[in-house]
FISETOR-913193 format. One record per residue (C-alpha): residue in three letters; x, y, z. Coordinates in nm, 3 decimals. Layout:
REM FISETOR-913193
["ALA",[X,Y,Z]] ...
This chain:
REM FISETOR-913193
["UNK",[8.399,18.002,14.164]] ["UNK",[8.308,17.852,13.836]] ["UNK",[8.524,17.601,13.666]] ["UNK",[8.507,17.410,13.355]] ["UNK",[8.645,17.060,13.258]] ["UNK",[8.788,17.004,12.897]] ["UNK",[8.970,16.734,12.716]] ["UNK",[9.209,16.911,12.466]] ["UNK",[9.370,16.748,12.135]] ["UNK",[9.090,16.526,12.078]] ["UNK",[8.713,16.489,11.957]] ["UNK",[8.592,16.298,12.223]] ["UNK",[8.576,16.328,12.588]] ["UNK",[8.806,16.092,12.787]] ["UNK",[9.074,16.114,12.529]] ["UNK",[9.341,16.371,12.487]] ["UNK",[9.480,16.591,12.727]] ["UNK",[9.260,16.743,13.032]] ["UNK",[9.234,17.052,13.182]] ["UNK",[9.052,17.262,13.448]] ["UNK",[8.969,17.641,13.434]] ["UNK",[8.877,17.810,13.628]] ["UNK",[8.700,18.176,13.600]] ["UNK",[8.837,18.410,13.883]] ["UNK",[8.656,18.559,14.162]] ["UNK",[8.751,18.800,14.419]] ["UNK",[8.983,18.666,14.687]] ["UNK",[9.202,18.433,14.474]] ["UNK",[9.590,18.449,14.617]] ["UNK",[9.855,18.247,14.403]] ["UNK",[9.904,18.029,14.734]] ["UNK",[9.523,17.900,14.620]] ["UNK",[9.564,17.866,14.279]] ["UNK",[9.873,17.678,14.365]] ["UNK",[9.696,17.454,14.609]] ["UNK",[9.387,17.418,14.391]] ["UNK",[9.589,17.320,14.066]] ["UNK",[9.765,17.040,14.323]] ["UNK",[9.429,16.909,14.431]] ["UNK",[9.313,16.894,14.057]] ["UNK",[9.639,16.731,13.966]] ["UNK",[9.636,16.725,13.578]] ["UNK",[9.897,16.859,13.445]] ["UNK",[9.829,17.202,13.337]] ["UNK",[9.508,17.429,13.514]] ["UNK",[9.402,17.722,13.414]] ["UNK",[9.249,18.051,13.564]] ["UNK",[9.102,18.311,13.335]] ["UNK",[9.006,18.702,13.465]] ["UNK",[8.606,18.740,13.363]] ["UNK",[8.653,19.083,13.210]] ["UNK",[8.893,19.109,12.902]] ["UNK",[9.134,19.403,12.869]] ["UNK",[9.082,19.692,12.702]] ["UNK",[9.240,19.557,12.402]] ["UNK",[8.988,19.265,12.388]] ["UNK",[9.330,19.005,12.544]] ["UNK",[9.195,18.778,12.820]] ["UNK",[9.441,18.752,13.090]] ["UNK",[9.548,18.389,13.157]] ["UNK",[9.755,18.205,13.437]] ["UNK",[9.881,17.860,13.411]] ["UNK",[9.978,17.656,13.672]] ["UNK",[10.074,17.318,13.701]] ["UNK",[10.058,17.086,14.018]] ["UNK",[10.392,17.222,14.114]] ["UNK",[10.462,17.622,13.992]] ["UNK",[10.305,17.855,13.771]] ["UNK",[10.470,17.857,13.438]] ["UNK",[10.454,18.111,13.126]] ["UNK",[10.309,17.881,12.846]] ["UNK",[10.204,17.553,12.744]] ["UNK",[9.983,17.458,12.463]] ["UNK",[9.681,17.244,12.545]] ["UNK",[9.564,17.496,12.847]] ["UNK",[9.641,17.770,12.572]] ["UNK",[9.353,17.571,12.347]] ["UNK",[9.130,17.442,12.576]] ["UNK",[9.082,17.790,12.780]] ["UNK",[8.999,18.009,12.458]] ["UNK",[8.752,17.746,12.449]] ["UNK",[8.617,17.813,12.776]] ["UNK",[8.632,18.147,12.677]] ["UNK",[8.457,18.129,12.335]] ["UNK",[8.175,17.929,12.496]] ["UNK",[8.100,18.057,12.825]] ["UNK",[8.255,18.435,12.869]] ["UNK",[8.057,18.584,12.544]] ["UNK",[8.384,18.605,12.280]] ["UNK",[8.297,18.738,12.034]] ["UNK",[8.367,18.563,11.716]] ["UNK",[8.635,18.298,11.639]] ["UNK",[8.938,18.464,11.743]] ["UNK",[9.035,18.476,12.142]] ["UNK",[9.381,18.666,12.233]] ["UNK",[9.533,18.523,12.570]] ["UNK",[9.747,18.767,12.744]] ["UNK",[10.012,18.463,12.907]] ["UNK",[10.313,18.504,13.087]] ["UNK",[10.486,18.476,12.738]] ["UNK",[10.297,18.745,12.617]] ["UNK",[10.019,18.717,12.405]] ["UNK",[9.874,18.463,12.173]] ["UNK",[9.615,18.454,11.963]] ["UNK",[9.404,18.132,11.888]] ["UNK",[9.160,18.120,11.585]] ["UNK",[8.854,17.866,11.574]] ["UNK",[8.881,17.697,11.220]] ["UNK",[8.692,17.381,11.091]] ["UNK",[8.604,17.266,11.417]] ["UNK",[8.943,17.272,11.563]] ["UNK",[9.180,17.578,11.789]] ["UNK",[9.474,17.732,11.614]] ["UNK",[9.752,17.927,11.827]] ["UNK",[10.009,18.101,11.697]] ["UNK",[10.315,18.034,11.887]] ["UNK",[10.631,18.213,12.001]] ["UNK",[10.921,18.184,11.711]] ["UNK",[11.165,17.911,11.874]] ["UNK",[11.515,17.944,11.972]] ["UNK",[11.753,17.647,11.930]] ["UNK",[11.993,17.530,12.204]] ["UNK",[12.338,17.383,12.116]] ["UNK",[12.325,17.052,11.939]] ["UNK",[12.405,16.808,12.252]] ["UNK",[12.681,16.546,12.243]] ["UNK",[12.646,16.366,12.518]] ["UNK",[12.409,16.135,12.262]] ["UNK",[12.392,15.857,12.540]] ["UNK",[12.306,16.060,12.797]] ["UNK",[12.016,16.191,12.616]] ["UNK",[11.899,15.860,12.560]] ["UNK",[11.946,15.742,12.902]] ["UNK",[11.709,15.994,13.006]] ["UNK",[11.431,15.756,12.902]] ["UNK",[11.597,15.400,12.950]] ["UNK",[11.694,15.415,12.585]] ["UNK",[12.071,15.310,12.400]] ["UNK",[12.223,15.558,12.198]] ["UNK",[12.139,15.290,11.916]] ["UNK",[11.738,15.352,11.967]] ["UNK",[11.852,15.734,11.867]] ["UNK",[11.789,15.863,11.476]] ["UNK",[12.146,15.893,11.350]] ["UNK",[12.104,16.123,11.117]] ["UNK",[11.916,16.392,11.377]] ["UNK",[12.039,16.599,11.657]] ["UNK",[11.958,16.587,11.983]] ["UNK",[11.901,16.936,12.143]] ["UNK",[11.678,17.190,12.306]] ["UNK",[11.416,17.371,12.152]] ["UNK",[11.175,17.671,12.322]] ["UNK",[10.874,17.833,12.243]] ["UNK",[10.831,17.955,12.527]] ["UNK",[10.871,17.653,12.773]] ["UNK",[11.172,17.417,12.664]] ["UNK",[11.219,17.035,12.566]] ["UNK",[11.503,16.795,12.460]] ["UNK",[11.393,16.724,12.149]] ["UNK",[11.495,16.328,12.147]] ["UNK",[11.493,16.167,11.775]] ["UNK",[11.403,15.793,11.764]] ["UNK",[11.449,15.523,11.510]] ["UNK",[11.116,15.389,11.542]] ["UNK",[10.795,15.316,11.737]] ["UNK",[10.931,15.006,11.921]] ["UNK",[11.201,15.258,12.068]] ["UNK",[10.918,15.465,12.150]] ["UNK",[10.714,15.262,12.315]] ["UNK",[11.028,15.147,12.541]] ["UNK",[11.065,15.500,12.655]] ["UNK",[11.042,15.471,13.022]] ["UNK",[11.175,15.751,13.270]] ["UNK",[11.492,15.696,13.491]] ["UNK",[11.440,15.924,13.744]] ["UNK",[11.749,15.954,13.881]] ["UNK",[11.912,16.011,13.558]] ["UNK",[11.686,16.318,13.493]] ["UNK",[11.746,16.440,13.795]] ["UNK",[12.168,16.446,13.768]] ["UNK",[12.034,16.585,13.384]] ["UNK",[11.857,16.848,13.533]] ["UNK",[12.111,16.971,13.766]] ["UNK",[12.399,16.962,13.558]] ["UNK",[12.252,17.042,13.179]] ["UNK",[11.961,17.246,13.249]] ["UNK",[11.544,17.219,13.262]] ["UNK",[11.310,17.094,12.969]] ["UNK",[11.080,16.815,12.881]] ["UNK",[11.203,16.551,12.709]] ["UNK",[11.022,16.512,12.375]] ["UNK",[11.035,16.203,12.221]] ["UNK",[10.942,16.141,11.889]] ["UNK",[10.959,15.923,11.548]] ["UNK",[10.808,15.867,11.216]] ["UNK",[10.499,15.678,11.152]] ["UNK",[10.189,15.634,11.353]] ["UNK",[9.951,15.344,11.477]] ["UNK",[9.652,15.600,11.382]] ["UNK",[9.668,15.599,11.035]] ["UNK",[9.561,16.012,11.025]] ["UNK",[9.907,16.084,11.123]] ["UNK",[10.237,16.118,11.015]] ["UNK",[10.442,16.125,11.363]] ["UNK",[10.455,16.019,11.679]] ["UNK",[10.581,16.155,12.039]] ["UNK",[10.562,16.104,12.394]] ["UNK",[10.652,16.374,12.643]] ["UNK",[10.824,16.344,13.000]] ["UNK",[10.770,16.658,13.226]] ["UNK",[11.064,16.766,13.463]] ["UNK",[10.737,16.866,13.734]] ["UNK",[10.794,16.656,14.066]] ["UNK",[10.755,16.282,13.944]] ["UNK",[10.869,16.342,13.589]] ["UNK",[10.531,16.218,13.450]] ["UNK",[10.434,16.173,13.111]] ["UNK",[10.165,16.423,12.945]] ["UNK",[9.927,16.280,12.696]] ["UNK",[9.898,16.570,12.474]] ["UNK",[10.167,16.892,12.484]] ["UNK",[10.117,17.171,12.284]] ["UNK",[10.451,17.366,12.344]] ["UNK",[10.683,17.065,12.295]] ["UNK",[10.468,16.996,11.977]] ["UNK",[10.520,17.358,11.876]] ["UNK",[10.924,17.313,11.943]] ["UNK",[10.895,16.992,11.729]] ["UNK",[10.748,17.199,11.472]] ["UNK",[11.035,17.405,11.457]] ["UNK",[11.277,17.156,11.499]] ["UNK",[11.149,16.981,11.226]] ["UNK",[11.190,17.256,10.986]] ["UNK",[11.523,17.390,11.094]] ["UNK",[11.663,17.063,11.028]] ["UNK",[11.425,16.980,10.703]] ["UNK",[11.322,16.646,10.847]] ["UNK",[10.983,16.684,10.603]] ["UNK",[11.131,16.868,10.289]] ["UNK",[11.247,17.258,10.241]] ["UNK",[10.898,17.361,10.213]] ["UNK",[10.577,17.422,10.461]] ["UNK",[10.564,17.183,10.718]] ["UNK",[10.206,17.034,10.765]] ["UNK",[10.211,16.710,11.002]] ["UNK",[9.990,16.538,11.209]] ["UNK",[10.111,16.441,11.560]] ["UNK",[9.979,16.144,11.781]] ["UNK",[10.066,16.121,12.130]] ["UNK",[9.944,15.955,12.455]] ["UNK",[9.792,15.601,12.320]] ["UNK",[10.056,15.428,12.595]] ["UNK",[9.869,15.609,12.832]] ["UNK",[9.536,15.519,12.709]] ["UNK",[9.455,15.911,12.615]] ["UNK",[9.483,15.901,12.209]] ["UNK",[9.554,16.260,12.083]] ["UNK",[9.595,16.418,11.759]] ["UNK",[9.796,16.761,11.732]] ["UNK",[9.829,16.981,11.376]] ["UNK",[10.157,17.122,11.329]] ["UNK",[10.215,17.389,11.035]] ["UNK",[10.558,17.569,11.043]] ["UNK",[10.731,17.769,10.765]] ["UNK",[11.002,18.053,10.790]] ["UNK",[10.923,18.410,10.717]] ["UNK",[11.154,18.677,10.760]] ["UNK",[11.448,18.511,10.909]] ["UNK",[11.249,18.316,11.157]] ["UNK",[11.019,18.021,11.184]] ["UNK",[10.633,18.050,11.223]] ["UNK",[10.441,17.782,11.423]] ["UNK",[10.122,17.711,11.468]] ["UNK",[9.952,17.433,11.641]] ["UNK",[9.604,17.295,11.621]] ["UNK",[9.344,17.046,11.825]] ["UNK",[8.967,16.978,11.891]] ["UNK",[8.831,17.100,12.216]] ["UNK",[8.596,16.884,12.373]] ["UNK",[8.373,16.980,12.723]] ["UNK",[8.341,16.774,12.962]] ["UNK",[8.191,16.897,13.272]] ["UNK",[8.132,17.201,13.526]] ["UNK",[8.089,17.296,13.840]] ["UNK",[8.090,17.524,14.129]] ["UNK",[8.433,17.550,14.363]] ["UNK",[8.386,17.715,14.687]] ["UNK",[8.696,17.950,14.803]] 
């Protein structure tokens, strides 16, 4: 079976966020692509069918180490780019029939657009410390003048406001504290984020803590970016108008990314879209 090796969110290989995919063959079960997404162990892989549907949609599964799940971001980006290069795409436009339904992703000035989900907003939280304690934080290292609460585009975070990026960079995961969090509250990613940016190209920064076995931190998440988006507009953190932001995210981990978040509302709603260079990496053969 033929697989492909990306780094997503980034214009260099080694950096950003990386991700396998796989193109199907015949014999595949969900037990394998289970057991082969463990043995890769990033966070998100991918596994594309060959042929597209009769509407031109290329049906996608994503599974992390642990489950299969209905969206994230980066394997969103990186696989169209699989898709574009290597399964004859025609043009710059790929449509990804995911569990969420579909999304289309656009090729523009060297980077991948997708257009995701409208969000939906969870209760503003009040349990403030709680929040905070998720990553070793005070209530204190928390933006006072932001909520704290959930945001989905398809796959949910805890959208965590900081003051600053020496709160951020003290973010470390108490494990036992997510799990009680997870039990009694509900499931999500914790998103942490503030304003400013080491890398001068950007305007924000975030780290993001996965509620997968180990609660690990990802170096580059598309659908928490694409709930910040939102969140960022419902709450008019930027201004009333468009939002256009840069994002960085994994330089603690040694995996610099940059993400492109444009939001606006139309119609009642919220449109999102979120952008990153696609970078190859290597390929191979993988017997099954």
């Amino acid at each position: 079976m033929q697989f492909y090796l990306t780094d997503v969110f980034t214009d260099r290989r080694y950096a950003g966020n990386p991700l396998a995919v796989f193109v199907e063959e015949s014999g595949l079960t969900d037990g394998l692509r289970q057991a082969i997404a463990r043995e890769i162990g990033f966070s998100e892989t991918t596994f594309v069918d060959p042929t597209p549907a009769p509407d031109g949609s290329w049906n996608v599964r994503i599974f992390t180490p642990d489950k299969e799940i209905p969206f994230a971001g980066h394997p969103t980006l990186g696989t169209a780019d699989v898709i574009y290069r290597h399964l004859g795409s025609a043009g710059d436009r790929v449509v990804l029939a995911l569990g969420v339904g579909a999304i289309p992703v656009a090729r523009q000035h060297g980077r991948w657009v997708m257009d995701q989900k409208a969000p939906s907003f969870g209760p503003v939280l009040a349990d403030r410390g709680g929040a905070a304690g998720l990553l070793g934080l005070d209530v204190r290292d928390l933006d006072p003048s932001l909520p704290v609460r959930y945001v989905s585009t398809g796959l949910p975070c805890l959208v965590l406001p900081l003051q600053s990026l020496a709160a951020l960079d003290r973010c470390r995961v108490d494990h036992r504290a997510y799990e009680r969090w997870l039990a009694d509250v509900g499931p999500g990613n914790v998103a942490a984020w503030t304003r400013g940016s080491t890398d001068p190209g950007c305007d924000l920064s975030a780290r993001v803590f996965v509620d997968d076995t180990g609660f690990y931190e990802d170096p580059a998440t598309g659908s928490a970016a694409g709930n910040l988006a939102g969140y960022l507009v419902e709450h008019v953190v930027f201004g009333d108008g468009p939002l256009s932001v840069v994002e960085s995210q994994g330089g603690q981990m040694g995996r610099p990314s940059r993400l492109y978040l444009e939001a606006h509302r139309e119609a009642g709603s919220i449109r999102i879209r979120v952008g990153g260079a696609v970078v190859p990496v290597a390929s191979g053969q993988w017997p099954i």
